[in-house]
N, C-alpha and C positions, 0 to 999 in steps of 0.2 A: 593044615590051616593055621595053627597056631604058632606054626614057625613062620610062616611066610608074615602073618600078621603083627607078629612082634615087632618086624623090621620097619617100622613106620618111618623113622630115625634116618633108618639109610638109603629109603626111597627117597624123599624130601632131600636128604646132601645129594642124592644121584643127578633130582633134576636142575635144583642149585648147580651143581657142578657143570652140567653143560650149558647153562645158560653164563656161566664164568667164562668157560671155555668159548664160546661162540664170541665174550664181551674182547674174549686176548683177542681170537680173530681178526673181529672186527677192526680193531683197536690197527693193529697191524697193517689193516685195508684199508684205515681214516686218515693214511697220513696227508693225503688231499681232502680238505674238508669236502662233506658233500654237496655245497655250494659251489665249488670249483670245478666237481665233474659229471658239466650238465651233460644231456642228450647228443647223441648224437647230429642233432640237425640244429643245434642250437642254435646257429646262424641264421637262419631260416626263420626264426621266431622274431616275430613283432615285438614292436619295445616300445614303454612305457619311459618316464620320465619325474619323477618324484623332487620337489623344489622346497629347499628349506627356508623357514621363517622363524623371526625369532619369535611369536608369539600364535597361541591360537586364533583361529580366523572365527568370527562369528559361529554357534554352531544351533542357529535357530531355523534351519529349513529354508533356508534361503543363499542366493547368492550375491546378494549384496554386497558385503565385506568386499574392500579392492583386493585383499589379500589374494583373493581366488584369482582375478586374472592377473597374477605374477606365472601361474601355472597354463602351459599348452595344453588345451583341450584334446582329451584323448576322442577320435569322431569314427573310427573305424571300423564300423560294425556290419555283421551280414547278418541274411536270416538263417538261420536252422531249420523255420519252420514257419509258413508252409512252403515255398521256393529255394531252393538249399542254395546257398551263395550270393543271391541276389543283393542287389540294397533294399535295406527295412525302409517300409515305409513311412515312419516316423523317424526323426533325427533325434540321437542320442550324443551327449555328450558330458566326461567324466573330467574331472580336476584332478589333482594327486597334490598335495602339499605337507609335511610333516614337521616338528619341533623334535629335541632330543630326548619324551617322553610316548611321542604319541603321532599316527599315520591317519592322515585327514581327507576325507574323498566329497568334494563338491559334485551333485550327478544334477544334472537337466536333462529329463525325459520330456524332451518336443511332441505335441499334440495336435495335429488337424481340427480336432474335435475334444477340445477339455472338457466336455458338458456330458463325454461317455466313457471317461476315465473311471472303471471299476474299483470301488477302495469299502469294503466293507466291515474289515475285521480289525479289532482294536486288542486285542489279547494275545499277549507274547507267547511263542512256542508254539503256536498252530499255523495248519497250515494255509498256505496263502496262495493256493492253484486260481481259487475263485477272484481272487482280484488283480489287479494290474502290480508287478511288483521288479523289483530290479535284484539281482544277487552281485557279490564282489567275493571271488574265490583268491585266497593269499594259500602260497605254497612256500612259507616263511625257510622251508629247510630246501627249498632250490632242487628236489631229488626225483621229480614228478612222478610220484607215488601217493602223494595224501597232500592233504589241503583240508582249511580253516573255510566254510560260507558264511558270509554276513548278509542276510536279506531283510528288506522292507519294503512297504509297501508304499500308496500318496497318505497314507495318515502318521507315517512316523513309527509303523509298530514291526516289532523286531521278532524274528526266527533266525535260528544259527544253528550250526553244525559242523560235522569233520565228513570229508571224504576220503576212503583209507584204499589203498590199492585200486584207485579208481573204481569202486564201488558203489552207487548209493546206498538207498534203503530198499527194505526188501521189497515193498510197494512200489519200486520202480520209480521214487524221486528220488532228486538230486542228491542229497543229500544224508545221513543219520543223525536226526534232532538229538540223537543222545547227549552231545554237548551242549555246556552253557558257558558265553564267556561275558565281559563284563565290558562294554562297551554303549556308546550312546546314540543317537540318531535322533534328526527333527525332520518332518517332511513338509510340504505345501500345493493344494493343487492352483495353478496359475493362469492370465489366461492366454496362456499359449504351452501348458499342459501340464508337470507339477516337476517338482525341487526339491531334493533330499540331501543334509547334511550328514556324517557320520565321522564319528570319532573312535581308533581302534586303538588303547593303549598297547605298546609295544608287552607290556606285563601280561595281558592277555593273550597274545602270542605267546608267552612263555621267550621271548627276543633277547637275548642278553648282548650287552656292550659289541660292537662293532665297527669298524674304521669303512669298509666298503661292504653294501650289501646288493644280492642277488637274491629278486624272490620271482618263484612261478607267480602268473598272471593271470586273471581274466573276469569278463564281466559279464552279465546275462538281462537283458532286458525280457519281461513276458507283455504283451498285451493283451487283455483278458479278452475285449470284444471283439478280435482279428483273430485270436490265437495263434499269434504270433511269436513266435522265439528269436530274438536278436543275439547273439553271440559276440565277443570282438574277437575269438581265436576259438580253434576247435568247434567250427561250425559245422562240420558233416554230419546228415542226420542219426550215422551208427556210432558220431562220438556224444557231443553234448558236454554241458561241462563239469563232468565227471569223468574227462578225458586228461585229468591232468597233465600227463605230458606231455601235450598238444597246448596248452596254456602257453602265452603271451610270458614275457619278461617285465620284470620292476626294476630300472635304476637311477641311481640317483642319491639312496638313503643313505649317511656314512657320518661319522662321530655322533652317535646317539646314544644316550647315557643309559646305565644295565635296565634290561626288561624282566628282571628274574619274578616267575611267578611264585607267590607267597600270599594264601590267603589260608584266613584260620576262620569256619562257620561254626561256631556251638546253636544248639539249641533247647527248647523248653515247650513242655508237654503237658499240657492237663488234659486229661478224659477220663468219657466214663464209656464203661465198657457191660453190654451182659448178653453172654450168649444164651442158646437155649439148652433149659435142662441146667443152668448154673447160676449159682448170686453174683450180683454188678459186684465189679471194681470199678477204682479210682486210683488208677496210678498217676502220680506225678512225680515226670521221668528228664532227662534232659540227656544229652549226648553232644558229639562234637566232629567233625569233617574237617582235615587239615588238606589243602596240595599247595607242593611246593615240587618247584624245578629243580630238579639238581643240575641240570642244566639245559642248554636251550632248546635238547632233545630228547628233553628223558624227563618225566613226571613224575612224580610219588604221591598216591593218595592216600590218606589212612583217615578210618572212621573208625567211634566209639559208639556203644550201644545205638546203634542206627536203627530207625525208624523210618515207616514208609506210610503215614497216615495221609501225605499228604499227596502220595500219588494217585494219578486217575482210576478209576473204578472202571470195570471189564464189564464189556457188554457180553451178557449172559448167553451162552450159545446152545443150541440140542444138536445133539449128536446123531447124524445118519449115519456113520458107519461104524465098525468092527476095529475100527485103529483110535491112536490118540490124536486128539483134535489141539491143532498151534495156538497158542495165544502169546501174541507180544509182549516183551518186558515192557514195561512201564514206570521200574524204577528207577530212581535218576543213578543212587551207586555205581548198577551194574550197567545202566546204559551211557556212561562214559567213557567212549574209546570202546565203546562195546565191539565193534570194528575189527581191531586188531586178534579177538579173540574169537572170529568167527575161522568154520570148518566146516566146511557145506560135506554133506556126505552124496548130496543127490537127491530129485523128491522132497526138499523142504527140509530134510535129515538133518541136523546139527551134530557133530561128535562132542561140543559144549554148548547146553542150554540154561540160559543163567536161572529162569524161574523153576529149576529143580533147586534151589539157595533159598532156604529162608520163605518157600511156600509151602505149604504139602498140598502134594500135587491130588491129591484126592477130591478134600472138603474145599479148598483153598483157605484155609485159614494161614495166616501168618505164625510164621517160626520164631521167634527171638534170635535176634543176633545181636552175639557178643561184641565183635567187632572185624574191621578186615583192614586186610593193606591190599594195593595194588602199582604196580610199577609197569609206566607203558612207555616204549620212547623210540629211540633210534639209535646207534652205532656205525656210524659210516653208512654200508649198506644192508645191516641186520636190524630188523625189526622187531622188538620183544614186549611180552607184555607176561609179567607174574603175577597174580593174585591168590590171596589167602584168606578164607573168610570162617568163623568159628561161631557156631549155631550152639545154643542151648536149648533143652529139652523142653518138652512144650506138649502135651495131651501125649496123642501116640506117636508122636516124631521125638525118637532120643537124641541125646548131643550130635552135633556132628563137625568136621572140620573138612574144609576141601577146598584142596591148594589146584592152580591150572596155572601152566606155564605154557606160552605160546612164542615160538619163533620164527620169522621170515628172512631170508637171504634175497636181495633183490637181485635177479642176474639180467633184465632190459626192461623198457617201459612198458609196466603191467603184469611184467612175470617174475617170474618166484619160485621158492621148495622151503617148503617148512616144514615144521615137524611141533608136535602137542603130544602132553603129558599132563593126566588128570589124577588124583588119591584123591579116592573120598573116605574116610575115616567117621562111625560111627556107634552110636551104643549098643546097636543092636547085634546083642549074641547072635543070632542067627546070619547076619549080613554084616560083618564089621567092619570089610572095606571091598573098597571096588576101584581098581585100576584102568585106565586109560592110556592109549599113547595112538598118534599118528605119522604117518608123513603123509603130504601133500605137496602138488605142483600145480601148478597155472602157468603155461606160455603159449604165447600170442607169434603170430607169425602174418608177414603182411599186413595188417594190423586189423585184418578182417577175419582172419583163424586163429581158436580159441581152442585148447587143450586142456584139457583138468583131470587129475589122475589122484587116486587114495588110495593110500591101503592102510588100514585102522587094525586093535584088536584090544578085546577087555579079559582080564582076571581078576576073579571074585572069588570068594571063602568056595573049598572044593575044587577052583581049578579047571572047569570044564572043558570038552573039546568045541569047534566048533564055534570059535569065539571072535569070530574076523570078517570084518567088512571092505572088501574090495573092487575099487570103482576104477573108469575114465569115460568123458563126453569127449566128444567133438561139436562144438559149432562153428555154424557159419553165418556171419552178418552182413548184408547189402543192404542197400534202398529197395531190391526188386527180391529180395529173397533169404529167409532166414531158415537154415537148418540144424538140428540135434541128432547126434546118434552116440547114445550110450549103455554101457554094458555097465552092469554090477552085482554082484555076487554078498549075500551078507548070511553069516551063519546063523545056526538055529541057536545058539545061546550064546550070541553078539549082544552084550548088555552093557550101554553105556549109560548109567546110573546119572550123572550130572549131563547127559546129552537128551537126543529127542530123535527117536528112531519108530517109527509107525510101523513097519512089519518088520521080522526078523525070516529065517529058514528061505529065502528066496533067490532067485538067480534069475536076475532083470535082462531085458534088452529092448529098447525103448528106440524109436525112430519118429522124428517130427520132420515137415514140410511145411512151410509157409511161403505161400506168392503173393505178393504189393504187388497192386498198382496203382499208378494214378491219372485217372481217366480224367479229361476235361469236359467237366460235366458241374454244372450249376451247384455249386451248395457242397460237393463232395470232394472232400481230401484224400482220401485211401481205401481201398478195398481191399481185404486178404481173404487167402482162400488156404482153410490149415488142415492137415490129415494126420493122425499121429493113430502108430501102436506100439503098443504094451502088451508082452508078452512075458510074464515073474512067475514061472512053477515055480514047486520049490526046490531046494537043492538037491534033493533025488529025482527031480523028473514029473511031481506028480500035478495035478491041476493046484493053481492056487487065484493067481490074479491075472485076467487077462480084460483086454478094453480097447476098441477101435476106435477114430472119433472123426467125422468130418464136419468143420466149424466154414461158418461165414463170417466175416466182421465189416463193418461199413464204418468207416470215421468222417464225419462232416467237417466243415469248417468251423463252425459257430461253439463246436466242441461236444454236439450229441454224438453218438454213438447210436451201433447195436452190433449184437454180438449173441451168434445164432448156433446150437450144434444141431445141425440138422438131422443126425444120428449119433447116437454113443452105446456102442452095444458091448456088455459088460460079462462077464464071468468072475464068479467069485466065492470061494470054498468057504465056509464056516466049520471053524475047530473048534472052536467054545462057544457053545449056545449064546448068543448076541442079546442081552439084555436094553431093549428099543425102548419101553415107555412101562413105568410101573409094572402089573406083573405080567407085560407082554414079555416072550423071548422069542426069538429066530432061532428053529434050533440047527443043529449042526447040518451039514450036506454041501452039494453041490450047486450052483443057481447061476443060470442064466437069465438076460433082461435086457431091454432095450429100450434107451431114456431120446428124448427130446428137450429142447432148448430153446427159448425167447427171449435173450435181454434188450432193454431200450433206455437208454439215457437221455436226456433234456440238454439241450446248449448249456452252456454255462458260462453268458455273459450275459444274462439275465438275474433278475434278485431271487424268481421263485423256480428252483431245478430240481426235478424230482427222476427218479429210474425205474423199473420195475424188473421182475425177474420172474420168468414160467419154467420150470421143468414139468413133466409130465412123463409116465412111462411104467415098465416095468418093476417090481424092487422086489427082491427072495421069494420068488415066488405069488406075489400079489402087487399090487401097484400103490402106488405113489403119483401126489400132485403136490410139487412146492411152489409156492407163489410167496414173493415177498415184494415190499414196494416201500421208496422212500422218498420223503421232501424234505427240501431247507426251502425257508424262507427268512430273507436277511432287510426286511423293509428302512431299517438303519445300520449305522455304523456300527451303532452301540447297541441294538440289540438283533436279535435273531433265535430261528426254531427251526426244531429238528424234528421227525416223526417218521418212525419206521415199524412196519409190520410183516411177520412170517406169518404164515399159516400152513402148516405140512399136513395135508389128509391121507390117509393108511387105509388100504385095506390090506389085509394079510391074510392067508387061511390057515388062522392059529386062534386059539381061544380070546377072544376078547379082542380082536386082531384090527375089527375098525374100530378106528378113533381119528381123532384130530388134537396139533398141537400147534396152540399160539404163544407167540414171543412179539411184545412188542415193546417201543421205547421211545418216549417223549426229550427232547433235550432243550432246554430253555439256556439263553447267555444272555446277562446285561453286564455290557460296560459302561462302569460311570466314567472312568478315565482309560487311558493304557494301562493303569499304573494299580487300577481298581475294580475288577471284577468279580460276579456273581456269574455261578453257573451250578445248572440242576438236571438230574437226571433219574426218571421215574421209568422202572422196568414192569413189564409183568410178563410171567412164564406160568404156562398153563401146563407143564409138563413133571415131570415129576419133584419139582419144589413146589407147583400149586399157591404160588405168593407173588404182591407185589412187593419191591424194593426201590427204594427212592434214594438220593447220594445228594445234598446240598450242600456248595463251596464258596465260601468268600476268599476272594483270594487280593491281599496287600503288599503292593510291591512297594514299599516306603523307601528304598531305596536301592541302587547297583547289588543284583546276589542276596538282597534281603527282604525278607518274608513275612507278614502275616498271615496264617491261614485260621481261619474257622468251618469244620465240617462237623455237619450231622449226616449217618450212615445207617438204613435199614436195611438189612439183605447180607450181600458180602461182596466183599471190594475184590477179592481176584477168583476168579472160575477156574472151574480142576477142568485138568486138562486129559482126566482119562477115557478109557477107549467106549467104556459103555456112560451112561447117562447117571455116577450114584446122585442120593439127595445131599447138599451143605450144607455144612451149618450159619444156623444164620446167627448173627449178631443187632442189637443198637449199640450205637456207637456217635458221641459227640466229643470232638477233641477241640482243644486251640491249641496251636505249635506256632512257635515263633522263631525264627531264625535270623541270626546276624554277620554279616560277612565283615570282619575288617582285614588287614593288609598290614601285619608289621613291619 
């Protein structure tokens, strides 16, 4: 152990070294820039037209300015949804005009009916399913593999993001909100339906100097009250436009003066701070956030004493089962290009999970960190992403360091082989590091079969055997039929410390079915009909996880739902007495059970849309009823409410075994402008924290990238994410953090 651990030095040059080696590669394979060797059907692709001016055009939500018709309207659009191919029923139409600093897009979304144009949300970065909204996907590096989303809605309010390997988010949008770029938009609803201006500096692409340029394409119209999906390219309903290499062409752009991105944010901290069981502090702290391009494909981040006060607060969760329970990053750092450093093992599995960085996954209290770099970009056709991030000790989390180096070799549209390498380095004698490494592959065939294969392993102090995770799926996607079939094997002391892995000792084999239809029948869009089993003994053979499931799903037009398992019959061995609710425990054995399922959704081109959810059935031996239920109501632009309630009844035949546990949570937002929002959020959990917790934010957006915040905080802002339910600790907490972006 003490030799292997010494060598921290030559692990770190090991993975250095190959991500060198991969950059000669590469370097070798770039001698056609990646601009030059589009797809094979390039010809095939729809084309765009971008026309220069020498001045900006108006950029107040309107199209007035003549400048705009100097540019051919782009009008070409189908639907995706609900008629695949069809003409939209509304007319859309897109401008392109740009200067030698900046790429200008005039849109008119035509309206039958402007008087039911959905436009509710005034606060950037959220999401915008609920209202009428338009997206513009730029694939600035021509490679169709990842792309830049610019969306808005009819009030001018902005969300953006990166699509990386044609992936969204794990939620199944478009997009990963992890980025922010720095860009402007004005909208208008009119009456003949509404007008949105938008302005993307070249710098925000990260765009440097260019004589002729070639970008991937495309545009996305939603209409909230049809539910409707307009596309101009990569209309088929198994693509979407997270198809990038199905995306439309850009030409046109050419002597545009350098785009190199260079932004310097520092910031400044006062709070007060007091946990329980300790005396308040008062720190006043500041830090600072640099990214700069090295070039127009390769980014450097680097942060100083980084803080996350101002990121969203975690809705509180109880834990039903014996594994660890997901909870999404939420902090801006690590959800930048967060993308490129994903490694799906299967099951939700990550082989890097970034909120083991600077959380403890236990209490969820915040780590201190030192500081990090991060370097994400491209090379011809290799895709890399290092990061290094260095933790100081903090209650019972000692120092720590951990560096992740992720690489992709693109070999056709949507497919790849990479490989990952994780060192985590820490104080703890007993744990002082822990290694990681991968390879993975994704290829696509036909462009309707899906292949994903892994094979993973970790080494920690002692060395164990037994330390390897190895997978491959097949799917299949159609309009009339989606299938899975996956095998995976993961060993009983598979321990990826910076990743997120729910069981170990298992050996999966998992078969899914799903049949679409679409019957022509009043009001309904889709039917499916899903059957899936799981069969995970463990790796000798013996019972561990097993679970059949036959589900119904109904999708309407109006955008309700429901979504029904009409049986889920489960097995499932407990090896550590299961710690459920205070001093309840499940103790060890075998258990069979058989759950049921009711969910229902509300249209959602309505202001007030609520869902609810029934399970009912079996659980270790005694039963369980979970019911949870939730509304918005959005009666303005500028404000809106939230309210959601679990309630899980137990009976168990274990001492103390009935009981009941509530989780519920209030969420209020007022916008006074886009630029100026208040937002609050009051929890209560009847469960073993026995508290409520409340989180109120002002949030100042005084200018491009720059920030007032003022938050007061009771409870705690991020939930552990471990397998039994322990209690947090709680804090009050009031900061104001102020942040300033400029551009040398």
């Amino acid at each position: 152990m003490s030799d292997f651990s010494s060598r921290k030095p030559g692990f770190h040059f090991w993975l250095l070294s190959v991500c060198l080696l991969l950059f000669q590669l590469s370097r070798s394979n770039a001698a056609v820039p990646p601009a030059a060797r589009p797809p094979k059907d390039e010809s095939a692709r729809i084309t765009a037209e971008a026309i220069q001016v020498d001045r900006a055009p108006k950029l107040d939500g309107t199209l007035d300015d003549p400048l705009w018709q100097t540019a051919k309207p782009i009008t070409e659009f189908r639907q995706r949804e609900p008629a695949e191919g069809d003409a939209p029923t509304e007319k859309t139409e897109v401008r392109i005009l740009y200067t030698r600093h900046s790429v200008y897009f005039g849109i008119h979304c035509y309206d039958s009916e402007p008087s039911r144009i959905v436009a509710t949300e005034l606060r950037r970065d959220v999401n915008q399913d609920l209202d009428d909204h338009f997206e513009i996907l730029i694939d600035s590096n021509h490679n169709g593999r990842g792309a830049y989303v610019f969306e808005i809605n009819p009030l001018g309010t902005q969300n953006d993001g990166l699509i990386v390997e044609e992936q969204g988010d794990s939620n199944g949008g478009d997009f990963d909100r992890g980025w922010d770029g720095v860009w402007t938009s004005e909208a208008h609803i009119t009456p003949d339906g509404w007008t949105a201006t938008v302005e993307i500096p070249f710098t925000t692409l990260n765009f440097t100097h260019s004589s002729e340029v070639v970008w991937g394409l495309n545009f996305k119209r939603f209409i909230r009250r049809k539910n409707e999906e307009d596309l101009w390219s990569a209309y088929r309903r198994t693509f979407g436009i997270t198809k990038v290499s199905e995306a439309g062409k850009l030409q046109g752009i050419k002597d545009i003066g350098s785009g190199r991105l260079f932004i310097v944010k520092p910031y400044g901290l006062a709070r007060y701070d007091k946990q329980t069981g300790q005396d308040p502090k008062f720190p006043l702290t500041g830090g600072l956030d640099i990214k700069y391009g090295l070039s127009s494909n390769l980014v450097l981040n680097l942060t100083g004493n980084t803080d996350f006060a101002d990121a969203e607060v975690d809705l509180q969760p109880f834990n039903l089962t014996p594994f660890k329970i997901f909870i999404p990053e939420k902090r801006q750092f690590f959800l930048e290009n967060a993308g490129i450093f994903n490694f799906n093992l299967g099951d939700g599995d990550q082989l890097f999970f970034s909120r083991q960085i600077g959380i403890d996954p236990i209490t969820g209290q915040q780590v201190p960190i030192n500081g990090g770099a991060r370097l994400t970009g491209t090379f011809g056709r290799t895709e890399i992403g290092i990061m290094d991030v260095d933790t100081r000790s903090s209650g019972p989390n000692p120092y720590g360091n951990y560096l992740v180096a992720r690489l992709k070799e693109s070999l056709w549209a949507g497919s790849y082989i990479g490989v990952m390498g994780i060192d985590k380095r820490s104080g703890n004698l007993q744990d002082p590091f822990n290694q990681t490494g991968g390879l993975d592959t994704r290829l696509i065939f036909f462009k309707d079969w899906f292949v994903d294969a892994h094979m993973s392993g970790t080494r920690s102090s002692g060395n164990p055997g037994g330390a390897s995770d190895l997978g491959a799926t097949l799917t299949y996607r159609s309009n009339w039929l989606d299938g899975v079939f996956e095998r995976r094997k993961t060993g009983l002391n598979f321990n990826p410390e910076v990743g997120f892995v729910q069981r170990v000792d298992s050996d999966e084999t998992y078969g899914d079915l799903t049949f679409k239809v679409r019957p022509k029948a009043a009001g309904i869009r889709e039917l499916q009909f899903e059957g899936f089993l799981l069969h995970a003994p463990d790796t000798h053979g013996g019972v561990l996880t097993q679970e059949w499931q036959n589900t119904f799903r109904a999708d309407f037009n109006n955008g309700a739902y429901t979504d029904d398992d009409l049986v889920d019959v489960f097995t499932q061995r407990i090896t550590t007495p299961f710690h459920i609710y205070k001093d309840v425990f499940i103790p060890n054995g075998v258990y069979n059970f058989t759950r049921h399922q009711f969910t229902y959704g509300s249209g959602q081109d309505r202001r007030f849309t609520y869902n609810f959810f029934e399970r009912f059935g079996g659980y270790y031996g005694g039963t369980l009823n979970e019911f949870r239920a939730q509304a918005n109501y959005r009666p303005t632009a500028k404000f809106s409410v939230s309210a959601s309630e679990t309630w899980d009844r137990f009976r168990l035949p274990v001492s103390n075994g009935n009981f009941s546990v509530v989780l519920a949570s209030l969420q209020g937002n007022y916008s006074f402008s886009r630029f100026l929002t208040f937002t609050s959020l009051i929890q209560m959990d009847t469960s073993n924290t026995q508290a409520v917790s409340a989180n109120l934010r002002l949030r100042y957006n005084y200018r491009p990238d720059s920030d007032l915040y003022i938050i007061y905080n009771i409870g705690t802002q991020f939930a552990s994410i471990a397998p039994t339910n322990p209690p947090q600790v709680r804090e009050t907490r009031f900061a104001v953090k102020f942040t300033y972006s400029f551009f040398p």
